[in-house]
CHARMM internal coordinates of N, CA and C (Angstrom, degrees):
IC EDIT
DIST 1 N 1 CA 1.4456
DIST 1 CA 1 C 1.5262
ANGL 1 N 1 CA 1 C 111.22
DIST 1 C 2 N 1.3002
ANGL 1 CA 1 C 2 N 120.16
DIHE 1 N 1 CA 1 C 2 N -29.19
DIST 2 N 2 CA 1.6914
ANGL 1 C 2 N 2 CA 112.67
DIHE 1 CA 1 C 2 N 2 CA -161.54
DIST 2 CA 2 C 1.6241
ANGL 2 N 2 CA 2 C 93.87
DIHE 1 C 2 N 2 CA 2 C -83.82
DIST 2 C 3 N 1.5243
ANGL 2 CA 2 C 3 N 119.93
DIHE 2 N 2 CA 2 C 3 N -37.29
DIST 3 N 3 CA 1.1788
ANGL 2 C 3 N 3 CA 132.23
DIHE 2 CA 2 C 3 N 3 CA -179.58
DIST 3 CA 3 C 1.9786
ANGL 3 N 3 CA 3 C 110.77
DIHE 2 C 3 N 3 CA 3 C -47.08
DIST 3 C 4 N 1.2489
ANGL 3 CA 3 C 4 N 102.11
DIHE 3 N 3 CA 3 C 4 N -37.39
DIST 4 N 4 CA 1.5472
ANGL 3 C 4 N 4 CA 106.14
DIHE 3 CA 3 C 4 N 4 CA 162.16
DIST 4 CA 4 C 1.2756
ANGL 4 N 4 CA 4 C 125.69
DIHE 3 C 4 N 4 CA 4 C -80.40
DIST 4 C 5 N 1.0222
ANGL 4 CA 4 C 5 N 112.43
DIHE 4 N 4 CA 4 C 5 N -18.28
DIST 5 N 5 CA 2.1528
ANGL 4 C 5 N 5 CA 132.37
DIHE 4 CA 4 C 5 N 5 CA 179.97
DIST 5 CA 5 C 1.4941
ANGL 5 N 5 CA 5 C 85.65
DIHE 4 C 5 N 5 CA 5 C -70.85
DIST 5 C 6 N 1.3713
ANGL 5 CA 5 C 6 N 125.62
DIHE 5 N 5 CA 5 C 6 N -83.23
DIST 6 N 6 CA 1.0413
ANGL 5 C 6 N 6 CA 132.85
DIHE 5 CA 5 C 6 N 6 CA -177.69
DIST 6 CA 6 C 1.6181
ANGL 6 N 6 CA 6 C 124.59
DIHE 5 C 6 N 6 CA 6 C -30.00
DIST 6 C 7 N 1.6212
ANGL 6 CA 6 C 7 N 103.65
DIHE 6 N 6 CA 6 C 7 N -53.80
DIST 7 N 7 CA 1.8026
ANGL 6 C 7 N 7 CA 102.36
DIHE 6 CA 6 C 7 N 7 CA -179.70
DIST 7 CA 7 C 1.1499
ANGL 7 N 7 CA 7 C 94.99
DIHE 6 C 7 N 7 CA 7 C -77.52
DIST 7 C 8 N 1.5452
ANGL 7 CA 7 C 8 N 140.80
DIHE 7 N 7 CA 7 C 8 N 5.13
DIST 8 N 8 CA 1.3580
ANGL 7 C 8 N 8 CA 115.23
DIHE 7 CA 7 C 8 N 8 CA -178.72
DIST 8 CA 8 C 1.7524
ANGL 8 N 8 CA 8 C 102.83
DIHE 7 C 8 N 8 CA 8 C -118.75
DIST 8 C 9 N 1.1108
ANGL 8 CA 8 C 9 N 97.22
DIHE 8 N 8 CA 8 C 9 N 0.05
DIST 9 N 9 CA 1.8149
ANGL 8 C 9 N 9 CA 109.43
DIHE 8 CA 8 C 9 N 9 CA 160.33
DIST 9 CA 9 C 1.3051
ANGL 9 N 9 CA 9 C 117.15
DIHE 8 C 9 N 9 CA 9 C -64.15
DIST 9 C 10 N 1.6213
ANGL 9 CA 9 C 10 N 97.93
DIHE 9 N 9 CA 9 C 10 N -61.88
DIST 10 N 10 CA 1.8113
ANGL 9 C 10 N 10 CA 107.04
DIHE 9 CA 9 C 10 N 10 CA 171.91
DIST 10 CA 10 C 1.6015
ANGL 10 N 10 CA 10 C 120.44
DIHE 9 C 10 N 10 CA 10 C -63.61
DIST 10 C 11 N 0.8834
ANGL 10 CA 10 C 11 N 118.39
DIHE 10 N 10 CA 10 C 11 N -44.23
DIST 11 N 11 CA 1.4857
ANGL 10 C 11 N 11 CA 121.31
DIHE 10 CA 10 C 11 N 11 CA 164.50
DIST 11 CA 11 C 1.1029
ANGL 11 N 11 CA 11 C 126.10
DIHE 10 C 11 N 11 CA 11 C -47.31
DIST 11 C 12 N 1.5479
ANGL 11 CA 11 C 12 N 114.76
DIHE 11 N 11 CA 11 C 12 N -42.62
DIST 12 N 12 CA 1.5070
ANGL 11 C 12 N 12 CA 115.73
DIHE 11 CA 11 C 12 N 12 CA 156.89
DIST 12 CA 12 C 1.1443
ANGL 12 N 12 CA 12 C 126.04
DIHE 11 C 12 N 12 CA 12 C -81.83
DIST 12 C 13 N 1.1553
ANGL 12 CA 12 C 13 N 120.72
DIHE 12 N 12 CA 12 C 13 N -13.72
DIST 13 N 13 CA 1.8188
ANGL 12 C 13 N 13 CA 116.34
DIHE 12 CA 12 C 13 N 13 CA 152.81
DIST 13 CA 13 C 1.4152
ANGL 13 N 13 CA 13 C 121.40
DIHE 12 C 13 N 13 CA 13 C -78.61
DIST 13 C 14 N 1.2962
ANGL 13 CA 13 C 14 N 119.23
DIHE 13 N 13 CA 13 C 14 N -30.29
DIST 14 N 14 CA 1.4399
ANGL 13 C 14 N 14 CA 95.92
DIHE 13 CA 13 C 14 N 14 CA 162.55
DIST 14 CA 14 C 1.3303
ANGL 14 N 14 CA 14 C 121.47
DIHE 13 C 14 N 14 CA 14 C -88.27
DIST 14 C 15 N 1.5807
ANGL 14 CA 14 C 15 N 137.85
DIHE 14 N 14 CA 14 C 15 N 6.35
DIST 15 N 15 CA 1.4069
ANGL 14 C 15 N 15 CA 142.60
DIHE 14 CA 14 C 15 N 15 CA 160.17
DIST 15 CA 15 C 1.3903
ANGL 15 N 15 CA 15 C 95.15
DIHE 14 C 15 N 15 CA 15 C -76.96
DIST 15 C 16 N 0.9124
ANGL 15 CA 15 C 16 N 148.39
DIHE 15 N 15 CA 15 C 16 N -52.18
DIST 16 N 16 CA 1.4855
ANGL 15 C 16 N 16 CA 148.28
DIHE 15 CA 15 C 16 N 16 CA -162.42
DIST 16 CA 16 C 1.8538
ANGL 16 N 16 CA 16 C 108.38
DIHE 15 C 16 N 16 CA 16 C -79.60
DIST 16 C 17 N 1.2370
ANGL 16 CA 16 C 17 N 108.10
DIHE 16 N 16 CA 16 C 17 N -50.07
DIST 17 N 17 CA 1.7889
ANGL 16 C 17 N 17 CA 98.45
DIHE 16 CA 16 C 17 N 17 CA 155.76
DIST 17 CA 17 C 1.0602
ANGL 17 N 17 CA 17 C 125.56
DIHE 16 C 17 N 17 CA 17 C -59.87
DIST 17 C 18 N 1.8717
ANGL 17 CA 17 C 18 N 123.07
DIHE 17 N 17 CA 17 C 18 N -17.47
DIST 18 N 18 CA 1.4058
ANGL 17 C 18 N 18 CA 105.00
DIHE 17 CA 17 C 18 N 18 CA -173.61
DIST 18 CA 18 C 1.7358
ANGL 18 N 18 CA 18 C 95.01
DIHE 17 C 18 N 18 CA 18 C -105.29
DIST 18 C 19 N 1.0994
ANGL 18 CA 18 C 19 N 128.10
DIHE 18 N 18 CA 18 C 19 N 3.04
DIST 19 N 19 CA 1.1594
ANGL 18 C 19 N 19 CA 142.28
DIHE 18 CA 18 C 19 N 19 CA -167.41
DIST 19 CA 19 C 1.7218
ANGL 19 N 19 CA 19 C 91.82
DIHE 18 C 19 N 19 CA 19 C -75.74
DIST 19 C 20 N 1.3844
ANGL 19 CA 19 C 20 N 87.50
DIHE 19 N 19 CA 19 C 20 N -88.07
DIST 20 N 20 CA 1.9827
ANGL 19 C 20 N 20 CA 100.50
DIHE 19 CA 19 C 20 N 20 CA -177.39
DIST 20 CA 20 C 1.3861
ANGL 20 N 20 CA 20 C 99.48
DIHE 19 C 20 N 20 CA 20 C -52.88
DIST 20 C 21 N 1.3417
ANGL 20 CA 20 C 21 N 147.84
DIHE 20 N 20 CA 20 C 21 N -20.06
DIST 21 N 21 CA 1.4807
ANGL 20 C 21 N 21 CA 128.50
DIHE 20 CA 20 C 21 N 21 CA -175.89
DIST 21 CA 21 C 1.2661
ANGL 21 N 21 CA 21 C 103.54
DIHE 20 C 21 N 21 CA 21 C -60.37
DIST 21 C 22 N 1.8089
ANGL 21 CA 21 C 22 N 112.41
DIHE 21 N 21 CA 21 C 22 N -58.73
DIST 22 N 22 CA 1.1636
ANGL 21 C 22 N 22 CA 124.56
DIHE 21 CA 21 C 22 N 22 CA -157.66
DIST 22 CA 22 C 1.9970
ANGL 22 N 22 CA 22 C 96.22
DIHE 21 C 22 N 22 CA 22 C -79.17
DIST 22 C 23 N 0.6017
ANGL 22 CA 22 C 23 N 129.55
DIHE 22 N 22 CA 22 C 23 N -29.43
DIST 23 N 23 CA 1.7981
ANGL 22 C 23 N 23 CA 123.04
DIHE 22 CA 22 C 23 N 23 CA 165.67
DIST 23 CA 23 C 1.4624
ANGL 23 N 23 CA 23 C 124.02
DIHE 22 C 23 N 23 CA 23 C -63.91
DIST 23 C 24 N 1.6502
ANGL 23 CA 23 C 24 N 106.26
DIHE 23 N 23 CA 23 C 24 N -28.62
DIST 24 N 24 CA 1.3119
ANGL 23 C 24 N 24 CA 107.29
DIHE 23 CA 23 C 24 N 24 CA 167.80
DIST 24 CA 24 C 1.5548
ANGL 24 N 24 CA 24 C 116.48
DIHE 23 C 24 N 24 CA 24 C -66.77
DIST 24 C 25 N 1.9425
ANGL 24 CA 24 C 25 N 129.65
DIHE 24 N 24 CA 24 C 25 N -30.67
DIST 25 N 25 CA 0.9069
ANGL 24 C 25 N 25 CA 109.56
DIHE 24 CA 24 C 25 N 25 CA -153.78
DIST 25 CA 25 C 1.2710
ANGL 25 N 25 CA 25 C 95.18
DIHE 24 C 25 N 25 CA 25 C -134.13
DIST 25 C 26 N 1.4000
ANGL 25 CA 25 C 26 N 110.26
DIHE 25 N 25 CA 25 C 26 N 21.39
DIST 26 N 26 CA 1.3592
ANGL 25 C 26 N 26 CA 123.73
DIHE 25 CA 25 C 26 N 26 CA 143.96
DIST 26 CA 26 C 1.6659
ANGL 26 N 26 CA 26 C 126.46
DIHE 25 C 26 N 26 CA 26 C -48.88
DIST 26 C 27 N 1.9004
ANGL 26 CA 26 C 27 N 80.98
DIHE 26 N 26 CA 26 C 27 N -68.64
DIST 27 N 27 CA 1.6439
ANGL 26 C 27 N 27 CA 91.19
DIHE 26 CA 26 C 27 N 27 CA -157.07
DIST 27 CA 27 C 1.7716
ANGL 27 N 27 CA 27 C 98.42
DIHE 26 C 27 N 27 CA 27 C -101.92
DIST 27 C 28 N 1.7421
ANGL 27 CA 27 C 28 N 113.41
DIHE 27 N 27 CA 27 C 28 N 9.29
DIST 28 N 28 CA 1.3525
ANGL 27 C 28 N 28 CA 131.46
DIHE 27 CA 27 C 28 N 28 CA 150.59
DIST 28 CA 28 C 1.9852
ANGL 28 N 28 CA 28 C 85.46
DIHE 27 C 28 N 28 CA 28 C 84.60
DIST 28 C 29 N 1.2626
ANGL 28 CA 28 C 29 N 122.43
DIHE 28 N 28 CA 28 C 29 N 33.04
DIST 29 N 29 CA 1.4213
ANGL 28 C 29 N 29 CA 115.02
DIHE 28 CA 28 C 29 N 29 CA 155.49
DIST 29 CA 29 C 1.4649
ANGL 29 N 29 CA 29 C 133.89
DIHE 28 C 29 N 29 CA 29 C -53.01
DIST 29 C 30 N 1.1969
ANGL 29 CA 29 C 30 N 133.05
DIHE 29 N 29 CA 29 C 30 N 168.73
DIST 30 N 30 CA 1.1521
ANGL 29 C 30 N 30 CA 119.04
DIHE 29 CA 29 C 30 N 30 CA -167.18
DIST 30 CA 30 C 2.0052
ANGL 30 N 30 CA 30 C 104.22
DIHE 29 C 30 N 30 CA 30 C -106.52
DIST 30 C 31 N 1.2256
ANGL 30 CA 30 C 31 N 108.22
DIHE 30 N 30 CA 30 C 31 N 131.59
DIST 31 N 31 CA 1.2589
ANGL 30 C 31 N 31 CA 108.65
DIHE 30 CA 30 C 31 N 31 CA -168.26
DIST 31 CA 31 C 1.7834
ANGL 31 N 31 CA 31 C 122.70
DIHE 30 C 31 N 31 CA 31 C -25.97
DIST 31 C 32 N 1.3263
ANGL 31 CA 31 C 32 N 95.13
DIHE 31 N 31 CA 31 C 32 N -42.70
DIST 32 N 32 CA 1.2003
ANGL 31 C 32 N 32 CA 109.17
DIHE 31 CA 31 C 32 N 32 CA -172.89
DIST 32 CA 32 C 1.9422
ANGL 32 N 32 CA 32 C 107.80
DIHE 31 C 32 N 32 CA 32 C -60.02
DIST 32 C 33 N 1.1299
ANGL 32 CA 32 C 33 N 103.94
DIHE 32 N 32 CA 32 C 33 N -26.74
DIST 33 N 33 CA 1.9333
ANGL 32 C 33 N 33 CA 95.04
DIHE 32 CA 32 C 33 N 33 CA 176.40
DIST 33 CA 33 C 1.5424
ANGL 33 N 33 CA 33 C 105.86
DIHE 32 C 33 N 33 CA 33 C -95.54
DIST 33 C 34 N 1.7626
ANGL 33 CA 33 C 34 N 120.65
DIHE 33 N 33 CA 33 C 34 N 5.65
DIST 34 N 34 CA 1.1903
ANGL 33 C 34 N 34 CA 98.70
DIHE 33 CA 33 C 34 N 34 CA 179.19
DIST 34 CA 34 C 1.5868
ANGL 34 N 34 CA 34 C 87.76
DIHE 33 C 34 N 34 CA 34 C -87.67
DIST 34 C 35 N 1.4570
ANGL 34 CA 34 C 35 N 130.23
DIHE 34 N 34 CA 34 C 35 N -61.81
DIST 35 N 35 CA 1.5143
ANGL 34 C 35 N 35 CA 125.07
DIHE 34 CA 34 C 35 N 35 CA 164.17
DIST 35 CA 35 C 1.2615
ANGL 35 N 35 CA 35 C 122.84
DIHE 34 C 35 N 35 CA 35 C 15.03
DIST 35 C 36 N 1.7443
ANGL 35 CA 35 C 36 N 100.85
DIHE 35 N 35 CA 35 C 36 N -58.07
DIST 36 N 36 CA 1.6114
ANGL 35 C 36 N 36 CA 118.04
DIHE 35 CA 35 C 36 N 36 CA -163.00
DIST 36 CA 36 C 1.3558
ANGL 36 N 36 CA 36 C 95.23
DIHE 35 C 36 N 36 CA 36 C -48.51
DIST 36 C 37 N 1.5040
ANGL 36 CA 36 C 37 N 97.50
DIHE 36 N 36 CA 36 C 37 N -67.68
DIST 37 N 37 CA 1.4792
ANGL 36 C 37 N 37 CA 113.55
DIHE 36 CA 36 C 37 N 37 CA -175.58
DIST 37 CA 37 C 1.2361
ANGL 37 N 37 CA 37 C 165.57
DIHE 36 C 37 N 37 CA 37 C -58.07
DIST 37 C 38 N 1.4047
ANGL 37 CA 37 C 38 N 93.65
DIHE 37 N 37 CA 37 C 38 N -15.39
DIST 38 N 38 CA 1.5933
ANGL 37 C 38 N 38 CA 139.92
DIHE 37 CA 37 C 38 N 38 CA 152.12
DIST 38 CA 38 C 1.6292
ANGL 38 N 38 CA 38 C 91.02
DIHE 37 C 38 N 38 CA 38 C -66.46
DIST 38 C 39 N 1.2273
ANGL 38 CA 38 C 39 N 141.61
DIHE 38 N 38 CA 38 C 39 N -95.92
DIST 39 N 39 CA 1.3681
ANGL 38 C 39 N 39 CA 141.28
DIHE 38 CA 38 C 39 N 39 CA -164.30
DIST 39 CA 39 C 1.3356
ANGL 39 N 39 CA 39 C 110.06
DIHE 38 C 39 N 39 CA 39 C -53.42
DIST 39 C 40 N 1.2923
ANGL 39 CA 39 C 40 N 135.47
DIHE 39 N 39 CA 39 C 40 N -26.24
DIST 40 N 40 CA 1.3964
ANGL 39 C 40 N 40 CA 126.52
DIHE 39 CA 39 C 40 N 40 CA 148.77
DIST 40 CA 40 C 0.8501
ANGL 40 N 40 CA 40 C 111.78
DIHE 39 C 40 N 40 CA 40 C -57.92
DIST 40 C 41 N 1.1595
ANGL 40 CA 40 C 41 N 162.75
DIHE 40 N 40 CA 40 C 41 N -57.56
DIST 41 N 41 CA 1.2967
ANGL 40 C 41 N 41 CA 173.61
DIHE 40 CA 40 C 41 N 41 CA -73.89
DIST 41 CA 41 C 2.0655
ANGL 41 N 41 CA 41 C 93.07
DIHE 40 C 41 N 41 CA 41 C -145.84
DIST 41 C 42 N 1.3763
ANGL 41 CA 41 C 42 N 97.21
DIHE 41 N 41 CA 41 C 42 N -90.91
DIST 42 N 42 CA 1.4159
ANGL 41 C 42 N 42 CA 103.62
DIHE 41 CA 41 C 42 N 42 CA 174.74
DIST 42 CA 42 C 1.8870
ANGL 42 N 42 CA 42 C 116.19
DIHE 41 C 42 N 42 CA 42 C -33.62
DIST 42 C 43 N 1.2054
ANGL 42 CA 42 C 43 N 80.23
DIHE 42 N 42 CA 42 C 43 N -45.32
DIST 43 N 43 CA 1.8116
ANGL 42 C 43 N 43 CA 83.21
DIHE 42 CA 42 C 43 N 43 CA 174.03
DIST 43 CA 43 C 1.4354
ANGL 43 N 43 CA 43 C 134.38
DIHE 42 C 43 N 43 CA 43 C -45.52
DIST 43 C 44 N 1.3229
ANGL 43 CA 43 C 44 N 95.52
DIHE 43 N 43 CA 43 C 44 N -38.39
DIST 44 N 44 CA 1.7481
ANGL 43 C 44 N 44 CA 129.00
DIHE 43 CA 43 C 44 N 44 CA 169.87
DIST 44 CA 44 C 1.2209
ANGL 44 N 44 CA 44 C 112.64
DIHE 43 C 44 N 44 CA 44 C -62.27
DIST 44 C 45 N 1.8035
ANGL 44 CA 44 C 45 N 107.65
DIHE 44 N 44 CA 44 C 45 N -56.69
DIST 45 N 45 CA 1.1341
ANGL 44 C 45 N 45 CA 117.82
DIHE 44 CA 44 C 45 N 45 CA 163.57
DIST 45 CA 45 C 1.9318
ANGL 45 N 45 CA 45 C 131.60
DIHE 44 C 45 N 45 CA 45 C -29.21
DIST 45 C 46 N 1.3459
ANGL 45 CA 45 C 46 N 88.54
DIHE 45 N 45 CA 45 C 46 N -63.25
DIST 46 N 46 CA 1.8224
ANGL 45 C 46 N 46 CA 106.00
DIHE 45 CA 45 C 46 N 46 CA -167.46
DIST 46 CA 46 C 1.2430
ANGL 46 N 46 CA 46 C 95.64
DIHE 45 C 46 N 46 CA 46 C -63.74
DIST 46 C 47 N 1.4930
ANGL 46 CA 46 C 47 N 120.53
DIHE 46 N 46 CA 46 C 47 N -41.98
DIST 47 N 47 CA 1.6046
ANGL 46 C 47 N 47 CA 124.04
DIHE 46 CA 46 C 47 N 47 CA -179.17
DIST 47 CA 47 C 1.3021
ANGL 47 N 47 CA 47 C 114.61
DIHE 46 C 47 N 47 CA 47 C -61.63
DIST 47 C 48 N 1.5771
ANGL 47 CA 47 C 48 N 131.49
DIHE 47 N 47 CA 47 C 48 N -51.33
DIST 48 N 48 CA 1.2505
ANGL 47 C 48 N 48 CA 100.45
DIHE 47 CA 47 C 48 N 48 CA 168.34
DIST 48 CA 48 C 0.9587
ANGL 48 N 48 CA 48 C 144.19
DIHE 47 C 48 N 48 CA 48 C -86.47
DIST 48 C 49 N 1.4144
ANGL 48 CA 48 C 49 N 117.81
DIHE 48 N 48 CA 48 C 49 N 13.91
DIST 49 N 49 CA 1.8993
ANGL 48 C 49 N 49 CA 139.82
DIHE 48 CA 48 C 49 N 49 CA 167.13
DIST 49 CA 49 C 1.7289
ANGL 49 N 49 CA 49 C 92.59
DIHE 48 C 49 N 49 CA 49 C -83.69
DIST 49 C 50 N 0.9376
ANGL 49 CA 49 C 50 N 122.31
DIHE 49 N 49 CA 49 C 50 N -35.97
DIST 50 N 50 CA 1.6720
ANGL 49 C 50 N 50 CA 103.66
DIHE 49 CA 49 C 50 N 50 CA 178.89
DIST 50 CA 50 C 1.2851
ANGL 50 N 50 CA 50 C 120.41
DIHE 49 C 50 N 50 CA 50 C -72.85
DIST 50 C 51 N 1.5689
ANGL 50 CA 50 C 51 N 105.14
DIHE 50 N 50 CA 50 C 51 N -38.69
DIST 51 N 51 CA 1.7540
ANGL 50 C 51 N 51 CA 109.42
DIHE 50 CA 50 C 51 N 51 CA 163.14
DIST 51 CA 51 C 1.1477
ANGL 51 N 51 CA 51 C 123.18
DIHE 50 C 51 N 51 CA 51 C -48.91
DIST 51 C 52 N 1.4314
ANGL 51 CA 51 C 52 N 107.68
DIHE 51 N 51 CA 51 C 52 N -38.86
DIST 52 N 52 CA 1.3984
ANGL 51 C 52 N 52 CA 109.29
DIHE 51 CA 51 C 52 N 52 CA -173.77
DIST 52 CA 52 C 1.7151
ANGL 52 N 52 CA 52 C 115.30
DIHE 51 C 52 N 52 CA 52 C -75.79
DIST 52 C 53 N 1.1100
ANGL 52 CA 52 C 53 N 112.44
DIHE 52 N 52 CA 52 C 53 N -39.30
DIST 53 N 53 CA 1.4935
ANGL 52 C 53 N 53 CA 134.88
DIHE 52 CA 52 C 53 N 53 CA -177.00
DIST 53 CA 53 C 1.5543
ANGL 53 N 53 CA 53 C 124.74
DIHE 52 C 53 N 53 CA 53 C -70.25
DIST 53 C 54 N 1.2223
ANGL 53 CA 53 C 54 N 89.70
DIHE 53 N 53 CA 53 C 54 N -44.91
DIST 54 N 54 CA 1.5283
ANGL 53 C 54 N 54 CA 84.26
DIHE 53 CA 53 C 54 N 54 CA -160.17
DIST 54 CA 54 C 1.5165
ANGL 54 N 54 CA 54 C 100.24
DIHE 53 C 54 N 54 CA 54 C -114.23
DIST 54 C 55 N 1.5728
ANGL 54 CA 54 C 55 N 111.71
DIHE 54 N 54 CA 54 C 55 N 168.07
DIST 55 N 55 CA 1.1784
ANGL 54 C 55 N 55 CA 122.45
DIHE 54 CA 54 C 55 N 55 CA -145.92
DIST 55 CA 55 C 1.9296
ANGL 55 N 55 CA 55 C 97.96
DIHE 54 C 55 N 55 CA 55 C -111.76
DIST 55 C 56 N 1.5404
ANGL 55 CA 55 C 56 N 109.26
DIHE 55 N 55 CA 55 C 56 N 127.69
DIST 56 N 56 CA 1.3470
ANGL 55 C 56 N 56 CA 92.57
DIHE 55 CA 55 C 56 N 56 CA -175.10
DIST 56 CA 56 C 1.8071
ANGL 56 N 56 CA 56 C 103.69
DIHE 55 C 56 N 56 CA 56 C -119.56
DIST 56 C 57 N 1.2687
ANGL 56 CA 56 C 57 N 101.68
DIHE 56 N 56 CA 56 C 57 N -135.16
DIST 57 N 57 CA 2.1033
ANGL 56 C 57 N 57 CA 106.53
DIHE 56 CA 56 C 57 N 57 CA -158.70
DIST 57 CA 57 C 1.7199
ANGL 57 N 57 CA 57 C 98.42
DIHE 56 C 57 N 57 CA 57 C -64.99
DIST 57 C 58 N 0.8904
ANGL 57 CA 57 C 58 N 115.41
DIHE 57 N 57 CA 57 C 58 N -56.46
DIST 58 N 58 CA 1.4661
ANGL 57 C 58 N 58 CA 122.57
DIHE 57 CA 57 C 58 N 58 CA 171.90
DIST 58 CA 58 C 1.8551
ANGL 58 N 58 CA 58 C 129.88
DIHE 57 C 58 N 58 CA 58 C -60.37
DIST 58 C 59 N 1.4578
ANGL 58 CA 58 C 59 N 104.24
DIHE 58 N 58 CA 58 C 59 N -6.11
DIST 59 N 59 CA 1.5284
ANGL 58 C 59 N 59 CA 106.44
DIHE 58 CA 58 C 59 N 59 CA 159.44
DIST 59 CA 59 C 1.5712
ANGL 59 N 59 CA 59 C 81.43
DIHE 58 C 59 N 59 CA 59 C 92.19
DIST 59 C 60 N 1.2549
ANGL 59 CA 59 C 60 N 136.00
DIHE 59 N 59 CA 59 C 60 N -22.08
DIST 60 N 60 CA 1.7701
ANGL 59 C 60 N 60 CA 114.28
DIHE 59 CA 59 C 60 N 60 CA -168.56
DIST 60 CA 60 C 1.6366
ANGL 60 N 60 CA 60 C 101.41
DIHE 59 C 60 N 60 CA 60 C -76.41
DIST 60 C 61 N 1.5990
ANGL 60 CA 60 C 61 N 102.82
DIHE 60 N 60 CA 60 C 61 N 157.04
DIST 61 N 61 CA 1.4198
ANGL 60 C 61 N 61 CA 117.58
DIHE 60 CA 60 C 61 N 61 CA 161.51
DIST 61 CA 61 C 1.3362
ANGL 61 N 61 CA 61 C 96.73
DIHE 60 C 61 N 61 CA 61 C 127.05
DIST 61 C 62 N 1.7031
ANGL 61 CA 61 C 62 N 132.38
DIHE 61 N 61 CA 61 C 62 N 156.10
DIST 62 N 62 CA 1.2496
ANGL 61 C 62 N 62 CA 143.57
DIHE 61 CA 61 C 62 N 62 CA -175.14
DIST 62 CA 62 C 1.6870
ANGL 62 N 62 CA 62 C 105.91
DIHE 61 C 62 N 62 CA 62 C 92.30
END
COOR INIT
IC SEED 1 N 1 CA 1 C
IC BUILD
């Protein structure tokens, strides 16, 4: 199972880099807010692979 968490981590990081690339030079933003958004983005990411993964006060998760 984590082996799919994982390819679907990377998959969504490179949809999400090619996402904000192409929005940055769309709407002609300045690199620096596509960045933002990519790391927002990823951020979201790691968070719900940790929910899913890892084990918290109450013993749920896995």
């Amino acid at each position: 199972m984590s082996i799919v968490i994982l390819a679907t981590f990377f998959v969504l990081t490179l949809a999400q880099l090619i996402f904000w690339e192409r929005l940055g030079e769309a709407f002609g933003y300045a690199a620096s807010v596509s960045v933002l958004g990519l790391f927002a983005s990823l951020t979201l990411i790691v968070m719900a692979q940790a929910a899913a993964t890892q084990k918290f006060f109450d013993g749920r998760g896995q």
